[in-house]
N, C-alpha and C positions, 0 to 999 in steps of 0.2 A: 598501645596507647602511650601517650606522652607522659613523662614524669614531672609534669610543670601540675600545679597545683591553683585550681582554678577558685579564685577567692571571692569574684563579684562579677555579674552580667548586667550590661545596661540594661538590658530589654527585661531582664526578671526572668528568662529562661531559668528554668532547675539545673542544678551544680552535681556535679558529679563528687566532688569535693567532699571527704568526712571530715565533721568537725565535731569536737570534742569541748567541752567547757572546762576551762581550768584556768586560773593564776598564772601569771610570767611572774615567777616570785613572791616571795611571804608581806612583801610591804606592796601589793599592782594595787594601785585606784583604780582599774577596772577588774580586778578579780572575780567579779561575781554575773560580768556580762561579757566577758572575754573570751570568744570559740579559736581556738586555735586550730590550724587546717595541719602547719610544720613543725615542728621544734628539733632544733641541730645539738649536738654533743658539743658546739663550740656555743651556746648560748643565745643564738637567736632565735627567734620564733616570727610567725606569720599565720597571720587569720584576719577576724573580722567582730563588729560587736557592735550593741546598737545599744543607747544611752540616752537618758535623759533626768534632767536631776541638775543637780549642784556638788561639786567635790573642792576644796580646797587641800594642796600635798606640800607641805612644806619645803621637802624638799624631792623631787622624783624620782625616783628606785632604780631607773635604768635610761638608755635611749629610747624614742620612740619615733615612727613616722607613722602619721595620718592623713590619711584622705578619707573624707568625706564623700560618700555615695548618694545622701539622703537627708534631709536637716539641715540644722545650721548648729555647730559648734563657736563657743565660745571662748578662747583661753586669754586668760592673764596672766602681765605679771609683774611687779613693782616696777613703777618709773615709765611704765610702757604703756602703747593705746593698747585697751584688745584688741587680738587677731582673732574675727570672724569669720569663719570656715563656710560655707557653704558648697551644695553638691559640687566636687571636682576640684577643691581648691584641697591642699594640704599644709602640713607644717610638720617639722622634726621639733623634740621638746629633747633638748639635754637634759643629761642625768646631774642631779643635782639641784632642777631648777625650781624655787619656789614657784607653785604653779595655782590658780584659780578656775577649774571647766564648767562651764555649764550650757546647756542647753535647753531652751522650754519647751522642745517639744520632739516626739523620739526621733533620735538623729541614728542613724548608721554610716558605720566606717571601716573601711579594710586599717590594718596596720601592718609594720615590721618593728618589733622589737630586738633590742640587743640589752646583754649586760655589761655593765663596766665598773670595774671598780677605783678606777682610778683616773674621772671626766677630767677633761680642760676643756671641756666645750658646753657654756652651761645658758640658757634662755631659752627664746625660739627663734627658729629660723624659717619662714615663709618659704613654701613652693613656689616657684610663677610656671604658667605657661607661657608668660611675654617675656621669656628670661633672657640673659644677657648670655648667647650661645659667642663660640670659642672655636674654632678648627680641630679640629682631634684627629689621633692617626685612624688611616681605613682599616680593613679587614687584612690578614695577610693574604696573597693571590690563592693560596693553597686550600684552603678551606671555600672559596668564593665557586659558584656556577653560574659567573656570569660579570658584566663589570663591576669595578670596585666603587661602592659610595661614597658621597662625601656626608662625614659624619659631624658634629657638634654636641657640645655639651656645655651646663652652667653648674658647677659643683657647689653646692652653696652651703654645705654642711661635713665635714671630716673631722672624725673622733682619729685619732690616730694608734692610743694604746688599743683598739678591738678595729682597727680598721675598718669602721663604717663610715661610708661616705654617701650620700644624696644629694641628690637636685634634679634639673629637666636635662634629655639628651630628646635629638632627632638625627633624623638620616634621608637622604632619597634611597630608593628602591632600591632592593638587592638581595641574593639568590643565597645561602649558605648549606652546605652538609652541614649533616646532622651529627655530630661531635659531642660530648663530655664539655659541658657549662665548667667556665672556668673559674666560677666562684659563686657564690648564693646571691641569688638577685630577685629583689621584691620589683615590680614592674606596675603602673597606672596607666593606663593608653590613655591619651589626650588627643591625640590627633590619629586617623589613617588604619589602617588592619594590618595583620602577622598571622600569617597559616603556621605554625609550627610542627613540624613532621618530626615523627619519631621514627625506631629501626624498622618497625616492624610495617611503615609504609602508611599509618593511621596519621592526622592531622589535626592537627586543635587550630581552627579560627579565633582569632581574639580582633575585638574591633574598639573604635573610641568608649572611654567610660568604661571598661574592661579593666579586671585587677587579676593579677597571678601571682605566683612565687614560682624560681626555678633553682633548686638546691645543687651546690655543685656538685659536680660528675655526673647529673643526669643526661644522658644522650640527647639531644634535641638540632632539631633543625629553624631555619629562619628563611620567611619567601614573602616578602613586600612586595607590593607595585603601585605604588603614589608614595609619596612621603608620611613617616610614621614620627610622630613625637610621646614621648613617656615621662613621669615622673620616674623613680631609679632610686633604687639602696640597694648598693653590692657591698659585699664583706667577704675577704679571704678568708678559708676555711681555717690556714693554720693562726690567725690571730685567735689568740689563747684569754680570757677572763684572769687564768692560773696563773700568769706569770708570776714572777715575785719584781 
């Protein structure tokens, strides 16, 4: 089996995915509806959580990224319109940022948290999937079974002291061995499918509206054939919370 960690199925099929209820830290304003599927020795975490309510955070405890699976989220925040979240739409909330959430009615969402103690990057910042995509480098030839894609991406979010970064990336089709993830990657499919093969020959299908997490150095493969588009938050494993 794959070691990617399967967070939300559009269709509502059952999750193979254990998840556990706990806090991302002693200050979460969702601590108390928070299932967390990952949590890394470098501070990030990745799950899912369903809310509904009112919460106002003066200031917010950590990083977060959200997508919305179901409902409609609300957030504010001084000087700003709300960002209204609805199924499929996300947003990154820096650490720090005076925040307002609210939803009237139960809303569920995967997330990726990180900690940081020391933000420059503090409000929100909107997902698109109409995003403003960029040329990016392909694949190296070595890893590839088959020709090379052409890839894109819109970065639209980079903490730099914890090395997290978000936005949308896409790709046309293309075949990879099954190799050690080279860094934790929280993943939303928005457009297209991805088989993911592990060592042992087993496959995980993920298709639009699909949520995962894939922790680095887990073995995994990658096998498109149409074009695939994602939301995305990767984090180097050695970006440290600890530093001084």
């Amino acid at each position: 089996m794959t070691a990617a960690f399967v967070l939300h199925r559009a269709d509502g099929a059952p999750l193979s995915t254990s998840f556990r209820r706990a806090a991302f830290g002693t200050d979460d304003p969702f601590g108390r509806i928070r299932e967390i599927a990952w949590e890394g020795s470098d501070s990030m975490s990745a799950g899912r959580a369903c809310f509904i309510g009112e919460v106002s955070v003066p200031s917010f405890p950590h990083i977060e990224t959200i997508v919305v699976v179901d409902g409609q989220l609300t957030l504010e925040t001084v000087g700003k319109p709300p960002l209204v979240l609805g199924p499929g739409a996300g947003a990154v909330v820096g650490c720090g940022t005076a925040l307002r959430m609210s939803a009237e009615s139960r809303t569920r969402f995967v997330f990726c948290a990180a900690a940081c103690k020391r933000p420059t990057k503090t409000g929100l910042t909107a997902l698109r999937a109409d995003a403003d995509f960029k040329p990016t480098a392909t694949l190296p030839a070595d890893v590839l079974l088959g020709p090379a894609p052409e890839c894109r991406s819109d970065n639209v979010f980079t903490e730099d002291d914890v090395e997290y970064k978000a936005g949308t990336w896409d790709s046309t089709p293309y075949h990879r061995i099954v190799r050690p993830h080279r860094m934790n990657e929280f993943m939303h499919l928005l457009a297209g499918g991805v088989r993911f093969a592990a060592p042992d020959g087993s496959v995980l299908s993920m298709g639009a509206g699909d949520a995962l997490f894939v922790p680095e150095g887990a073995p995994i493969g990658w096998e498109s054939s149409e074009r695939v588009a994602k939301f995305y938050v990767v984090q180097s494993v050695h970006a440290s919370t600890d530093r001084d």
